[in-house]
KOLSE-34530 format. One record per residue (C-alpha): residue number from 1; x, y, z; residue in three letters. Coordinates in Angstrom, 1 decimal, decimal comma. Each point is the difference from the previous one (the first is absolute). Example, Ala and Ser with C-alpha at 12.3 -4.5 7.8 and 13.67 -1.06 7.14 Angstrom:
2
- 1  12,3  -4,5  7,8  ALA
- 2  1,4  3,4  -0,7  SER
// end
This chain:
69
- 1  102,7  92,3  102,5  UNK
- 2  -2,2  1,4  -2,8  UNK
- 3  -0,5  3,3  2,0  UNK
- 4  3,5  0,8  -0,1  UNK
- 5  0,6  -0,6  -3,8  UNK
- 6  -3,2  2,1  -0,3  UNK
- 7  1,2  2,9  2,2  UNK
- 8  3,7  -0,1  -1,9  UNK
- 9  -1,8  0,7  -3,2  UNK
- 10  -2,4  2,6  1,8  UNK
- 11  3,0  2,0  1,1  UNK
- 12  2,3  -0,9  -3,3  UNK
- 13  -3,2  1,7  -1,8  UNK
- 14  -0,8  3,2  2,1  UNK
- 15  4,1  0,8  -0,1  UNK
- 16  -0,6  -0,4  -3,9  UNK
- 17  -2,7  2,6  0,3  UNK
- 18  1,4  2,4  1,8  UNK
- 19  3,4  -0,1  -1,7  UNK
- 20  -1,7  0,4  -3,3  UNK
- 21  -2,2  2,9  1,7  UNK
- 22  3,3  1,6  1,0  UNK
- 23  1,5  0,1  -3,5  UNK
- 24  -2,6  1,1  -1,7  UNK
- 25  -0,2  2,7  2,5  UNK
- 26  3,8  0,5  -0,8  UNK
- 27  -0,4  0,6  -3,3  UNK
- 28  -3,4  2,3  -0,1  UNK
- 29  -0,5  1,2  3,4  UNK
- 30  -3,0  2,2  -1,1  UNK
- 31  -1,3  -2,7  -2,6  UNK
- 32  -2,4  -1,3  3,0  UNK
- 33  1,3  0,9  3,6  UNK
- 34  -3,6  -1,0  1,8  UNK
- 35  -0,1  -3,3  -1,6  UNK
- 36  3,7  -1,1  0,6  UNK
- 37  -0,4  0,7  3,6  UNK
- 38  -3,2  -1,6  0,2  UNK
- 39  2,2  -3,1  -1,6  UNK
- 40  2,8  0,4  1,8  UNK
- 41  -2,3  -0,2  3,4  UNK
- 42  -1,8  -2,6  -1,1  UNK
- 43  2,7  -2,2  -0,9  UNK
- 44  1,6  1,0  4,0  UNK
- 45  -3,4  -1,6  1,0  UNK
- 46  0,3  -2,5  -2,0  UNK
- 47  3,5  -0,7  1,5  UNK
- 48  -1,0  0,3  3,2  UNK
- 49  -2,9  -2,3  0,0  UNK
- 50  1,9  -3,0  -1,4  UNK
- 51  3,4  0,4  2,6  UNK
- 52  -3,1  -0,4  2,7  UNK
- 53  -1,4  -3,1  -2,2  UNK
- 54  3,8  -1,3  0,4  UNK
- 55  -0,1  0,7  3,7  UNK
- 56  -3,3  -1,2  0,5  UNK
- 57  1,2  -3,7  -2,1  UNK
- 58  3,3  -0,1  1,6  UNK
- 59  -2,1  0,2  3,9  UNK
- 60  -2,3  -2,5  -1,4  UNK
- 61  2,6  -2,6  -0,7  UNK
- 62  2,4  0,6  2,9  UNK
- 63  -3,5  -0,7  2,3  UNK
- 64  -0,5  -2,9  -1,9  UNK
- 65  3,4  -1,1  0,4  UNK
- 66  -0,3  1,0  3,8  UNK
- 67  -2,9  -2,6  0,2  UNK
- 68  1,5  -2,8  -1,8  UNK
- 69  3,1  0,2  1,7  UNK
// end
């Protein structure tokens, strides 16, 4: 069960990043346009990889299930 408490703070973290990307963005949107994006794409990466961690956990245990059953 460890993977999925460890993906929910993955994902809690990268929609932290990107929100905070996004707002300083909002309030300078020339301050550093390059770098926001790069931050912004990175924490979409970051996203991404830990929903598949939460896929990957969740296919684990339902095999697992599957065989104890």
């Amino acid at each position: 069960m460890q993977a999925f408490a460890i993906a929910a703070s993955g994902i809690a973290g990268a929609t932290e990043r990107f929100a905070a990307s996004a707002a300083r963005t909002a309030r300078d949107p020339l301050a550093d346009l390059a770098g926001e994006t790069v931050e912004r794409m990175t924490a979409g990466t970051a996203l991404k990889a830990n929903v598949a961690v939460l896929k990957t956990a969740d296919e684990m245990y339902a095999s697992l299930l599957d065989i104890l059953a």
